[in-house]
C-alpha positions in Angstrom: 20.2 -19.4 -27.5 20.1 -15.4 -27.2 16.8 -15.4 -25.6 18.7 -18.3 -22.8 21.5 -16.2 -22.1 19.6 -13.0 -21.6 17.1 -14.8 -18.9 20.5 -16.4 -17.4 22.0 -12.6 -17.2 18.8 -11.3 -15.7 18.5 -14.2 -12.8 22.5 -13.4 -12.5 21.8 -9.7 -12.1 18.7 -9.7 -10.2 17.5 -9.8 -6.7 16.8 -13.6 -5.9 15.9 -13.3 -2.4 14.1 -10.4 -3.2 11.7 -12.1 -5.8 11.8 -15.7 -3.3 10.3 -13.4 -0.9 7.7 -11.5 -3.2 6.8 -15.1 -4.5 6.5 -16.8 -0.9 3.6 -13.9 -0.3 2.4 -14.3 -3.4 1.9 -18.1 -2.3 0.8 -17.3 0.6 -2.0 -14.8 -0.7 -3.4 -17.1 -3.3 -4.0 -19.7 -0.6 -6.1 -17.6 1.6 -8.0 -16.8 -1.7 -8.7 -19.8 -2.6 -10.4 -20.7 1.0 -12.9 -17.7 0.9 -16.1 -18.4 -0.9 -17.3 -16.0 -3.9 -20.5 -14.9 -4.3 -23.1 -16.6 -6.3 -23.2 -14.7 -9.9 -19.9 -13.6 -9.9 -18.2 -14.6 -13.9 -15.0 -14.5 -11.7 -13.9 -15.9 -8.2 -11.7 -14.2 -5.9 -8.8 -16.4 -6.7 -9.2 -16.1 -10.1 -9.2 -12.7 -10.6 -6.2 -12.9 -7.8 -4.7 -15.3 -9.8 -4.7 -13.0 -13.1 -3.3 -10.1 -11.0 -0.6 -11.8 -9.6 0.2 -13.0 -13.1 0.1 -9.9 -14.4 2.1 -8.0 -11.5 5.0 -10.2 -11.6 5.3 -9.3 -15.7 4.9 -5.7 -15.3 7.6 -6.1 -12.1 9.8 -7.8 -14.7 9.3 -5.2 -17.3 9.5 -2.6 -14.9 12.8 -4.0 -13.5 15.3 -3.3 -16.9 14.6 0.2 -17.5 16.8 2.6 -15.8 15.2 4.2 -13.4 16.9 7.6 -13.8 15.8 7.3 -17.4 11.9 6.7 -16.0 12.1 9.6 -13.7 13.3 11.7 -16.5 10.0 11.6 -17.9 8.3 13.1 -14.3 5.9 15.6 -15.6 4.2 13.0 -17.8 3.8 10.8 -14.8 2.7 13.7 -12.9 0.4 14.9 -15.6 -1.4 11.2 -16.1 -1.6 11.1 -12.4 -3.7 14.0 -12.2 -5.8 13.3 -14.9 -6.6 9.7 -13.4 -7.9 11.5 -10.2 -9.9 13.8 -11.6 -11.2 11.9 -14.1 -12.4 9.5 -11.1 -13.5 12.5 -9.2 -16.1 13.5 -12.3 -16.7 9.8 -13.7 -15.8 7.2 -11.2 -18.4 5.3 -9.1 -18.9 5.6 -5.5 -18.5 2.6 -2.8 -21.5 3.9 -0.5 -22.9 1.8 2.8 -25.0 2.4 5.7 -22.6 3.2 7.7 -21.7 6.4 6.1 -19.4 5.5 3.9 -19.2 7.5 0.2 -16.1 6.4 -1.5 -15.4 7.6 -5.3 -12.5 6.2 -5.6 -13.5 3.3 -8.5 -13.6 3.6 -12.4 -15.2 1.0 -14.7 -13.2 -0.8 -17.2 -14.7 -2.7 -19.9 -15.9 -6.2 -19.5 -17.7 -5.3 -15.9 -13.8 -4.7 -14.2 -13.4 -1.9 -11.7 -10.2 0.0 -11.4 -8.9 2.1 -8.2 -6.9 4.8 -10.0 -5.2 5.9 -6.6 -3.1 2.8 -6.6 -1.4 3.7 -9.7 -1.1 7.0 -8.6 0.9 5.6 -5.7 3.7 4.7 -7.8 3.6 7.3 -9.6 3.8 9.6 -6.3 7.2 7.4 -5.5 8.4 8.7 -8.8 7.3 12.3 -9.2 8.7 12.8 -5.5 12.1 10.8 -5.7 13.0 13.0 -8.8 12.0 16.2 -6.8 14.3 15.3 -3.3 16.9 14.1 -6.1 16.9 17.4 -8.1 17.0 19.8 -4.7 19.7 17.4 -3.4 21.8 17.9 -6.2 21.2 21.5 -6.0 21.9 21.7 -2.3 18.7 22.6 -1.1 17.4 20.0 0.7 18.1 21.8 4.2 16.1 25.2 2.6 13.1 26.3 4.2 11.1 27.4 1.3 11.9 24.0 -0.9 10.7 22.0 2.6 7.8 24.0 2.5 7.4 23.0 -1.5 8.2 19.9 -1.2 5.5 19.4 1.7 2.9 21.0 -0.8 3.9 18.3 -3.9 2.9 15.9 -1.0 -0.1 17.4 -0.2 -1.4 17.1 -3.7 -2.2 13.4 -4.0 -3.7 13.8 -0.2 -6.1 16.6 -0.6 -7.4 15.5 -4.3 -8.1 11.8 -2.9 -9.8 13.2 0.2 -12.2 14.8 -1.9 -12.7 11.5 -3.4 -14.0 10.1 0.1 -10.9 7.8 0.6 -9.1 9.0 3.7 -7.5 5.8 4.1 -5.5 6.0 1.2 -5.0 9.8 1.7 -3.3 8.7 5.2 -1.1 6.3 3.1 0.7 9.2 0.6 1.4 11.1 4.1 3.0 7.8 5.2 5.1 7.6 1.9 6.0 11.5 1.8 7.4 10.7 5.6 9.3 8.0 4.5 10.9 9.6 2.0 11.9 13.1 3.0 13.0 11.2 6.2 15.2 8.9 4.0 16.7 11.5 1.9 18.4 13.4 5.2 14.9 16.0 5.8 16.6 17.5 9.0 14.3 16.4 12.1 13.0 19.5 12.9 11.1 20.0 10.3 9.4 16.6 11.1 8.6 18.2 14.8 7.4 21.0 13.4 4.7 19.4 11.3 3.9 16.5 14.2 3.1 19.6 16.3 1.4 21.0 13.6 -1.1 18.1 12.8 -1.8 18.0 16.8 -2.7 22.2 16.7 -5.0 21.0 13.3 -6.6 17.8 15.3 -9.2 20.0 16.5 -10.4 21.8 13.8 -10.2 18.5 11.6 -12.2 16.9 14.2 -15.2 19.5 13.7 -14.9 20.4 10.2 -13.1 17.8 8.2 -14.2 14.3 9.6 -17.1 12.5 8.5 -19.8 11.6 11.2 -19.0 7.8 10.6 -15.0 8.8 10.9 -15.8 10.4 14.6 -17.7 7.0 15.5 -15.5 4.8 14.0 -12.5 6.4 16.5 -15.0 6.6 19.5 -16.2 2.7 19.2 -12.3 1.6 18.6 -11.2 3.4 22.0 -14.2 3.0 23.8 -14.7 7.0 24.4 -18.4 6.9 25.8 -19.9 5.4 22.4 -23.2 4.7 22.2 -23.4 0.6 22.4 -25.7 0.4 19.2 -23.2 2.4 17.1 -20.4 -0.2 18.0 -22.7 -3.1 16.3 -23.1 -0.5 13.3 -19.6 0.9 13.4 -17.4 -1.7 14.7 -19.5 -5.0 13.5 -16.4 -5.8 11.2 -13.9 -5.6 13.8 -15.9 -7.7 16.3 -16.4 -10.4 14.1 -13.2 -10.3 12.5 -11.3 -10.6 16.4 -13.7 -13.6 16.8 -12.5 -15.2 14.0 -8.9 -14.4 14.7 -9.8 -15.4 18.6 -11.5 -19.0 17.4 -8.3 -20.3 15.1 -6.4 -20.8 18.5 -2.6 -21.8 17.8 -3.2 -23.9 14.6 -6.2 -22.9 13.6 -9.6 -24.9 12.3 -8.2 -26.2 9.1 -8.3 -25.2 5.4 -11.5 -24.8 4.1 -12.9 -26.2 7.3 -13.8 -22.8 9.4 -17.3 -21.8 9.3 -16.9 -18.7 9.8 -15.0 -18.0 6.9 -17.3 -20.6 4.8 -20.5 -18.5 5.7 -18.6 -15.2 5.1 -19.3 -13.8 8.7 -16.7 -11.2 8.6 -17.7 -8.6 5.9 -15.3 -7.9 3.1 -13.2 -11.1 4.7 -11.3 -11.4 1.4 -10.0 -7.5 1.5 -10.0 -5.4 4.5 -10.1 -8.1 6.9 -8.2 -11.0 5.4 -5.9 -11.5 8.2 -9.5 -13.1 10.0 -9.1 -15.6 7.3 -5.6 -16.5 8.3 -6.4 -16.0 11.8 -9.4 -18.7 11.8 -8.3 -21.3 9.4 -4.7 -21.4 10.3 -4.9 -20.1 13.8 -1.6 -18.1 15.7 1.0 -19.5 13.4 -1.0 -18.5 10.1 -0.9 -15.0 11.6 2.9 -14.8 12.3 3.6 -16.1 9.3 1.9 -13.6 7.9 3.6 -10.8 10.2 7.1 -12.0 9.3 6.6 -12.5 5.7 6.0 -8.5 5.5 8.7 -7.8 8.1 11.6 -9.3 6.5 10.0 -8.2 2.8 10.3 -4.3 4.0 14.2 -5.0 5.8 14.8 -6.3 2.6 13.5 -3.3 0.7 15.3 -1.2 3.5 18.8 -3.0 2.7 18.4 -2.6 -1.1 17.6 1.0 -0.2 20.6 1.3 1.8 22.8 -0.2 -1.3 21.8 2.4 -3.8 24.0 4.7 -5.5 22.0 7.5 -5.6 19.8 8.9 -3.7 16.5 8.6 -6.3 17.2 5.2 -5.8 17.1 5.2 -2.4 13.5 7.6 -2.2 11.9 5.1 -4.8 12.9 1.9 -2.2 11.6 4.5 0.7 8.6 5.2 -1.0 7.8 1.7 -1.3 8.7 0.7 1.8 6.3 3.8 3.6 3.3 2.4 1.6 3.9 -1.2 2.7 4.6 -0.2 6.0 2.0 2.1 6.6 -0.7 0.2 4.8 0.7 -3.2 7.0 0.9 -1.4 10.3 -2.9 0.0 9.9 -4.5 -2.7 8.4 -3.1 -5.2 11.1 -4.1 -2.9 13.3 -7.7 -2.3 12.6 -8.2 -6.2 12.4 -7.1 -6.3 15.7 -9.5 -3.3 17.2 -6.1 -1.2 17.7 -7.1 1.1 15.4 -10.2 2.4 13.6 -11.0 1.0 10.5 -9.5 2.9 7.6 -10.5 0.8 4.5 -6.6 0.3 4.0 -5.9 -3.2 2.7 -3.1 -5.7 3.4 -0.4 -5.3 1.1 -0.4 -8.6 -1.1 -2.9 -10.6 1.1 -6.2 -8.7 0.4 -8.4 -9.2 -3.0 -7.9 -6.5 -5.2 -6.9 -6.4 -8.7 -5.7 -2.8 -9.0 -4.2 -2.9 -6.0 -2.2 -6.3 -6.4 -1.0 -5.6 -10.1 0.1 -1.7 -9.1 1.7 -3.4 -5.8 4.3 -5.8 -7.9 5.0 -2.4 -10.0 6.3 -1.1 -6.9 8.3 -4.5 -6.4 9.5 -4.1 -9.8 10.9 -0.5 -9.2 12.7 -1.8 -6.1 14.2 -4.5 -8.3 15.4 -2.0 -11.0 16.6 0.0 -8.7 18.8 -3.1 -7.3 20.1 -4.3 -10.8 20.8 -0.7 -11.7 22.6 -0.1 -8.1 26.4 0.8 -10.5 26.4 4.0 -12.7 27.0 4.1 -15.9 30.5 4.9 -16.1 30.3 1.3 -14.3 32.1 2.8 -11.3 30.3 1.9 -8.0 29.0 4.9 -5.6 28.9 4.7 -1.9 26.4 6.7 -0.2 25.0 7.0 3.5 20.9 7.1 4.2 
């Protein structure tokens, strides 16, 4: 009877169009998986290991949702501390993703039982965490509009980018400058400062350009805008994105039908159950696959924007900005590279594409959105109002 009435007072207290959104996706996702074929040899298929990671994401989202989140972020130097150590231990021991095309990735660790790991998801959320309690603690100070603290709050930012740069993953490295925009700009960063650094990446471009990007990185941006690149290099650098629009191009409005698209049968499209599984949506289930898609993720992030808007604090708010900056960001580029708008990046569709790590550390972040909902009155049970 206890155990009834506590479930009754969480679905009371919770989020319910929140988590009917989160499990529409989750539908959604585990449907496309199902449709690509695994490789021969594999002990498990993609849905299955999907399936498991789903699974598991929605319990840690439920665990994650009934602890306070003020009392989480309390503890922020032991999630800054394990967040270090996961990306240097990956930096020493992790193994590499390398291809032809120029690609050397460390970004993976083995787990036992033949499992990979991608520490740098977990240390995603724990970025939202770390850097919530830092805006939070300078806000209650009143130093949010200082100089020097802008200038330290842009190097806590810089930590997680530079240290998985170094690891070879530049798409992900792109994504924690996403989130730290997203959240300075949600906790009231005054716009200049955003100006500032905008004209400051442009005046870096250059020098970026000649010392920083890879040789693949260069061609990867030439072939995407068509800047005089060699015609063989866009069948080496850009064969994904050619077959992938194909696929995209050949579902029509309704698309080929479930399990009936060839392409997606013969795995055509490289990686078509990660990077590029919008192709599979695209091809089996044609224009309206794709929207669906498209408005799935839209109304998920205005949903994580309103809950943001109803906190009472402003940690509360820079966790639901966080999120939404990785979503976002990692929506915006992958939908973009599977459309050859913009280079690909190796970032993956949030909740569509394969990937245990990255599907189980996703819900986390779903489940510190929820907490952050179902905590939104203080403890004095008196309700704050705040302006974003």
């Amino acid at each position: 009877m206890r155990a009834l009435k506590s479930i009754a007072n969480y679905i009371k207290r919770t989020d319910k169009l929140y988590w009917l959104l989160m499990i529409l996706i989750s539908s959604y996702s585990l449907l496309l998986m199902k449709t690509v074929p695994s490789p021969e040899g594999r002990t498990m298929g993609y849905f299955t290991t999907m399936l498991v990671a789903v699974i598991g994401g929605f319990v840690g989202a439920f665990l994650f949702s009934f602890i306070d989140y003020r009392e989480i972020t309390n503890f922020w130097y032991v999630v800054a501390g394990f967040c270090l150590f996961l990306i240097i231990y990956t930096q020493l021991f992790g193994s590499a993703v390398v291809n032809s095309g120029g690609v050397n990735a460390k970004a993976w660790i083995y787990l036992p039982g033949g499992l990979t790991f991608q520490p740098s998801e977990l240390v995603k959320i724990g970025f939202i965490l770390t850097f919530s309690k830092h805006l939070s603690a300078l806000e209650e100070r009143s130093l949010l509009k200082s100089p020097v603290h802008i200038v330290l709050l842009a190097l806590h930012a810089m930590v997680p980018v530079v240290l998985v740069h170094f690891q070879g993953d530049d798409g992900t490295a792109v994504i924690f400058f996403c989130m730290f925009l997203a959240m300075s700009f949600g906790a009231g960063i005054q716009l200049r400062y955003f100006a500032a650094l905008m004209v400051s990446v442009g005046v870096a471009f250059p020098l970026a350009w000649k010392y920083v990007l890879k040789d693949y990185q260069k061609e990867r941006l030439l072939v995407t805008y068509r800047l005089d690149s060699d015609p063989n290099a866009a069948l080496q650098y850009a064969y994904q994105q050619i077959q992938g629009r194909l696929s995209i191009g050949s579902g029509g409005l309704w698309g080929r039908g479930l399990f009936q698209s060839p392409r997606v049968n013969r795995s055509i499209v490289p990686v078509q159950q990660s990077d590029f599984v919008f192709s599979v949506a695209g091809e089996q289930l044609g224009f309206i696959g794709c929207t669906a898609i498209m408005l799935l993720l839209l109304l998920y992030l205005l949903h994580t924007l309103r809950v943001a808007r109803k906190s009472t604090d402003l940690l509360g708010s820079c966790i639901c900005m966080g999120f939404f900056g990785m979503i976002a960001a990692q929506a915006v580029f992958n939908l973009g590279m599977c459309l050859d708008l913009l280079p690909v990046m190796g970032v993956t569709l949030p909740f569509f594409s394969y990937g245990g790590s990255s599907a189980i550390c996703l819900y986390f972040g779903f489940g510190l959105v929820l907490n952050v909902y179902m905590h939104r009155v203080n403890t004095d049970k008196v309700v704050l109002k705040r302006r974003i």
